[in-house]
C-alpha positions as CSV (number, residue, x, y, z in Angstrom):
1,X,-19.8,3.7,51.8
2,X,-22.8,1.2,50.9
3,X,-24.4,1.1,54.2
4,X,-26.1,-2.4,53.3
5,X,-24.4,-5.7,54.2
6,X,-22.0,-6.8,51.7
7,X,-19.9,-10.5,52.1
8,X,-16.6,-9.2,51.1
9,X,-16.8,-6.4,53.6
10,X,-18.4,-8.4,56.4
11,X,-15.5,-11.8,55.8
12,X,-12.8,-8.7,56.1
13,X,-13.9,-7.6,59.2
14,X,-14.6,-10.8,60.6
15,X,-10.7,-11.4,59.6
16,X,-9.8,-8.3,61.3
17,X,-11.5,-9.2,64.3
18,X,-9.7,-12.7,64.2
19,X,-6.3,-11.4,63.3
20,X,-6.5,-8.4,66.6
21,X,-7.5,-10.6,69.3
22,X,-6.0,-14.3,68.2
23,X,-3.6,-13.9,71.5
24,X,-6.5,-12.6,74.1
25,X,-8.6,-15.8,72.2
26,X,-5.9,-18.1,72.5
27,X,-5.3,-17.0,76.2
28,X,-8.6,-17.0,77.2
29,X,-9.1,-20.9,75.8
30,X,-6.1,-21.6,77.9
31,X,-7.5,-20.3,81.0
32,X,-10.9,-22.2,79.8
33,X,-9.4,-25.3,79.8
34,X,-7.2,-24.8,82.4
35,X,-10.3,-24.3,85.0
36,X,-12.3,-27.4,83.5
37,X,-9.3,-29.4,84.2
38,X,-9.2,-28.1,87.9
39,X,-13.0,-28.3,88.3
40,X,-13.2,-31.9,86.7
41,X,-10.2,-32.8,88.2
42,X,-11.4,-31.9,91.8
43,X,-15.0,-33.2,91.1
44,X,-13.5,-36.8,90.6
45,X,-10.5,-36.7,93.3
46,X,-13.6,-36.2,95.5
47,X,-15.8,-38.8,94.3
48,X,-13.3,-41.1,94.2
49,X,-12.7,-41.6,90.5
50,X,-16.4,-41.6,90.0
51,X,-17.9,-38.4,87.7
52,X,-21.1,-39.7,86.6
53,X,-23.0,-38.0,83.5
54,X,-24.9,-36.1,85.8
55,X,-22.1,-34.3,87.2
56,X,-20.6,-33.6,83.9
57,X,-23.8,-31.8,83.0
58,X,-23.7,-29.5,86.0
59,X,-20.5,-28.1,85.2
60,X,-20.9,-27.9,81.7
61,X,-24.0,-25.7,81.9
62,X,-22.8,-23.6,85.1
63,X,-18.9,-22.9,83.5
64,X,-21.0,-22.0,79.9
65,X,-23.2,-19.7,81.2
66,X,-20.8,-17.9,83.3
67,X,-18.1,-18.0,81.0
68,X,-20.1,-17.2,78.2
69,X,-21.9,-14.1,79.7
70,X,-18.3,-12.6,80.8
71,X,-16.7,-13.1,77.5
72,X,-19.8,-11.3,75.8
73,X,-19.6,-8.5,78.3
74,X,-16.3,-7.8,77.0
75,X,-17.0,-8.0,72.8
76,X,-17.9,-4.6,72.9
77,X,-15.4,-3.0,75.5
78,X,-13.7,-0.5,72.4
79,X,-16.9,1.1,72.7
80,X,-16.1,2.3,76.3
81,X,-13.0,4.4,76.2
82,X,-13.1,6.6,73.7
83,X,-9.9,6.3,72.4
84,X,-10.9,2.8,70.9
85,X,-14.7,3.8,69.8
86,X,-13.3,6.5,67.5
87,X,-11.7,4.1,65.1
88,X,-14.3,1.5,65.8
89,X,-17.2,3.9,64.8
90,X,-15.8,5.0,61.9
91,X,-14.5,2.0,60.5
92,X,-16.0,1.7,57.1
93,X,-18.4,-1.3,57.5
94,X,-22.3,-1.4,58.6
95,X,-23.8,-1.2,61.7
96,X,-24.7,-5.1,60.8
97,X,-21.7,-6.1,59.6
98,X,-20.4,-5.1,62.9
99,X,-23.2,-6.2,65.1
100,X,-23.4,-9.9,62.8
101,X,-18.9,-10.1,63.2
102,X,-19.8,-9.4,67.6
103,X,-22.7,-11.7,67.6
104,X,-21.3,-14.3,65.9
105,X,-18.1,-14.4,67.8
106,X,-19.9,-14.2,71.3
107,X,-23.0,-16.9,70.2
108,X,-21.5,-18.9,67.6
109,X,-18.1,-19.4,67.7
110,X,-17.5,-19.1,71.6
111,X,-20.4,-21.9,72.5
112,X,-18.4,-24.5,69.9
113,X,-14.7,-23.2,71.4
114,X,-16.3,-23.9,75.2
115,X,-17.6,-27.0,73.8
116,X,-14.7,-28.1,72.5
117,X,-12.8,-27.2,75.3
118,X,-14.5,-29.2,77.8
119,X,-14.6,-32.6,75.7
120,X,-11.2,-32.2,75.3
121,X,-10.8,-31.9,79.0
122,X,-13.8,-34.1,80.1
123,X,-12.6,-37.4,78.1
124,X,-9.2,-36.7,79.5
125,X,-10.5,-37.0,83.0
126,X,-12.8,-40.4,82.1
127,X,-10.0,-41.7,80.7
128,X,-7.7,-40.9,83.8
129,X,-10.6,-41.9,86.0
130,X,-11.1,-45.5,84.4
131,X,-7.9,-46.2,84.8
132,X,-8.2,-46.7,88.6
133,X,-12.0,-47.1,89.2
134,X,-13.9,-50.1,89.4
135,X,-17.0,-49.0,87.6
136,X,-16.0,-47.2,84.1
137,X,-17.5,-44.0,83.5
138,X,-18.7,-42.5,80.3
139,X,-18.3,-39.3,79.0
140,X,-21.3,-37.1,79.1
141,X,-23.6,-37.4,75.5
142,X,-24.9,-34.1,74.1
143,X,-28.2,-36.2,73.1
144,X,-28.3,-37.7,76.4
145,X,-32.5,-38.1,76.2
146,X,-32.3,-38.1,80.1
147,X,-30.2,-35.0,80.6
148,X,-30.9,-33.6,77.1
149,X,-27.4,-31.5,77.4
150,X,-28.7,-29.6,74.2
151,X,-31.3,-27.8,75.7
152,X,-28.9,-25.8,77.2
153,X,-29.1,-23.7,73.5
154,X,-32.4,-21.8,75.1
155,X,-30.8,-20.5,78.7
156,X,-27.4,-19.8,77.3
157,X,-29.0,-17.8,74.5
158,X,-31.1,-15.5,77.1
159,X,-28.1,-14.8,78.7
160,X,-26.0,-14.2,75.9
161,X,-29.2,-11.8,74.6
162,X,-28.6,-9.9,77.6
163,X,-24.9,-9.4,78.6
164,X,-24.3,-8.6,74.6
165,X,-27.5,-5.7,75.1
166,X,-25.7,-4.4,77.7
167,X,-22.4,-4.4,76.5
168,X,-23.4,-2.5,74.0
169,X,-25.7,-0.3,75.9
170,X,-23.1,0.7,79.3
171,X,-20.4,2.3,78.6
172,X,-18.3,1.1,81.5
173,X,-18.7,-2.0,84.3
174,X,-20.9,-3.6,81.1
175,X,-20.8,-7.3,83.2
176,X,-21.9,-5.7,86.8
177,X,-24.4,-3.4,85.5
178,X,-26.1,-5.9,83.3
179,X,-26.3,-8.3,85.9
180,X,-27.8,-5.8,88.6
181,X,-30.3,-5.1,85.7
182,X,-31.0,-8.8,85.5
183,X,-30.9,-9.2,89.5
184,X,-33.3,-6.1,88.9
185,X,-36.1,-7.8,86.5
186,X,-36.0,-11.5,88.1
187,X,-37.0,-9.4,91.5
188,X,-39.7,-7.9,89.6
189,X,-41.2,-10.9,88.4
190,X,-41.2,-12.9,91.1
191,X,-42.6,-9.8,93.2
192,X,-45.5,-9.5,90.5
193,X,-46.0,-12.8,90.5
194,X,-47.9,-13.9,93.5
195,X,-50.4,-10.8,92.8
196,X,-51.1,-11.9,89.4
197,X,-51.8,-15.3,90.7
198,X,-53.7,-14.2,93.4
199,X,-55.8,-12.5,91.2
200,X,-56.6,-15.3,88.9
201,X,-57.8,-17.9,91.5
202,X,-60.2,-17.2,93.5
203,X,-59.3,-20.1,96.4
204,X,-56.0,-19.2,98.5
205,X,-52.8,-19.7,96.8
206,X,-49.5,-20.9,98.2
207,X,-46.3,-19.2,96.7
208,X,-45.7,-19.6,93.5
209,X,-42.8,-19.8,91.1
210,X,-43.3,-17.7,87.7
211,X,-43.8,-20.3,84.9
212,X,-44.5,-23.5,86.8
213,X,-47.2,-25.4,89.0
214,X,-49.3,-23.4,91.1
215,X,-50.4,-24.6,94.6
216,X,-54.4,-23.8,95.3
217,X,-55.2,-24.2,99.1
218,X,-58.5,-26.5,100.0
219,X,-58.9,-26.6,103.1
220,X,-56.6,-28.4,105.0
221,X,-55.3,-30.2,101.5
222,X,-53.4,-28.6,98.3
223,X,-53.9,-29.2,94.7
224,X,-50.8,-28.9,92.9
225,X,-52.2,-27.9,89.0
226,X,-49.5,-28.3,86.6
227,X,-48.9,-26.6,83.3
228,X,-50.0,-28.1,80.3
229,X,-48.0,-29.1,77.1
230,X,-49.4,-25.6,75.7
231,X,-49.0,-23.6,78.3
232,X,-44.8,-24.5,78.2
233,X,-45.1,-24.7,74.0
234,X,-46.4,-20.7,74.9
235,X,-43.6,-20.2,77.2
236,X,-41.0,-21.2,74.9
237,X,-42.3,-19.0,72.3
238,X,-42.2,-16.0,74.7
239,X,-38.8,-16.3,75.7
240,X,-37.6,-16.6,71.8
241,X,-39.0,-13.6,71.7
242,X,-37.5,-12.1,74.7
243,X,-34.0,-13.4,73.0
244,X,-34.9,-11.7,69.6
245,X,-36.1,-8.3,71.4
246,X,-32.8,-7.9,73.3
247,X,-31.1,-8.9,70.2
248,X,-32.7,-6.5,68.1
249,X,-32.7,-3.9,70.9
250,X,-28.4,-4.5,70.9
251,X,-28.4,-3.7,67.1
252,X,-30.2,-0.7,67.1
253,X,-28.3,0.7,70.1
254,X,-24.8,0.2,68.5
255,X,-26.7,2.0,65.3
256,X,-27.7,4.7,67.3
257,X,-24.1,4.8,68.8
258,X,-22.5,5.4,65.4
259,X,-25.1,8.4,64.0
């Protein structure tokens, strides 16, 4: 077998994939939708037919990101019962045909289904909402400059990095152990932190949070010094390259699984 990545090979495995698993996608968009509309739902009964742009942001960003990060736990579950890895292993495709057909279907196609999903659900609610409301609502605007929904690319992508690193790298309980390794490495920075800051400025410090302003005690006053436009251009370059490292560190894994 050509161990290289070749179209044909990769578009039949990405059929494959398709074709196994239509009725567990099918299902799973059902559930989707069904717990937007009971979210949504309950979020306007509440508010009394009001569900401002605002609120539609918060639970599009919280039901992505913990819908996303289960659904990518499970694209590589074959791999933990050995019954399923067998054929999985030694289906004749590349390691990156098969890493490119996981990734796509965890990142790609699952961020446009959820999307999907909750416009379909959202305008439904606006539209039952306006019906009865005095002041109309408006469904929420993925270029919102405001809220600037879009953004929500970079934090879904960290945590898509890491729940599809560890679903390749535990063989079983892939969703609780990667999230105690998270819970693990968020402790550890902000522990580290305070130190580091300590370290770099010689006046007293109040506590910090990693990556933002920093507090420096005078006296009886304190100077709030906030990061500059480089300092966050800098950030955002280091955590592409956190998503890249756990990505590349999730394909070399599932090579190492197959040798």
């Amino acid at each position: 077998m050509n161990n290289t990545f070749t179209f044909n090979r990769f578009a039949l495995l990405f059929k494959k994939q398709f074709v196994e698993n239509i009725s567990t996608y099918l299902m799973s968009a059902a559930v989707l939708i069904g717990f937007l509309a009971v979210v949504l739902g309950f979020s306007a009964y509440v508010n009394d037919a009001n569900l401002g742009e605002g609120t539609q942001f918060k639970i599009f960003i919280v039901l992505l990101m913990f819908s996303g990060v289960i659904f990518t736990s499970t694209i590589f579950a074959d791999l933990g019962d050995k019954k399923k890895a067998i054929p999985m292993l030694t289906l004749p495709v590349s390691h990156l045909e098969k890493y490119l057909v996981g990734w796509i279907y965890s990142f790609l196609i699952f961020l446009l289904v959820f999307t999907a999903c909750f416009y379909l659900v959202d305008s439904l609610t606006i539209y039952i909402c306006n019906l009865n409301s005095v002041q109309k609502n408006e469904v929420l605007s993925l270029f919102d400059h405001e809220l600037q929904p879009y953004k929500v690319i970079s934090p879904f992508a960290v945590l898509h990095a890491l729940a599809f690193t560890g679903a390749i790298f535990f063989e079983k309980l892939h969703l609780i152990k990667t999230a105690f390794f998270t819970l693990l490495m968020v402790f550890a920075i902000f522990l580290l932190n305070q130190p580091l800051v300590k370290a770099i400025f010689e006046p007293e410090v109040r506590n910090t949070v990693p990556f933002d302003h920093v507090g420096v005690i005078d006296g009886k006053d304190v100077w709030y010094i906030q990061p500059t436009a480089d300092s966050q251009y800098i950030l955002s370059i280091l955590v592409v390259l956190l998503i890249i490292i756990f990505w590349a560190s999730a394909y070399f894994k599932l090579k190492e699984k197959q040798v």
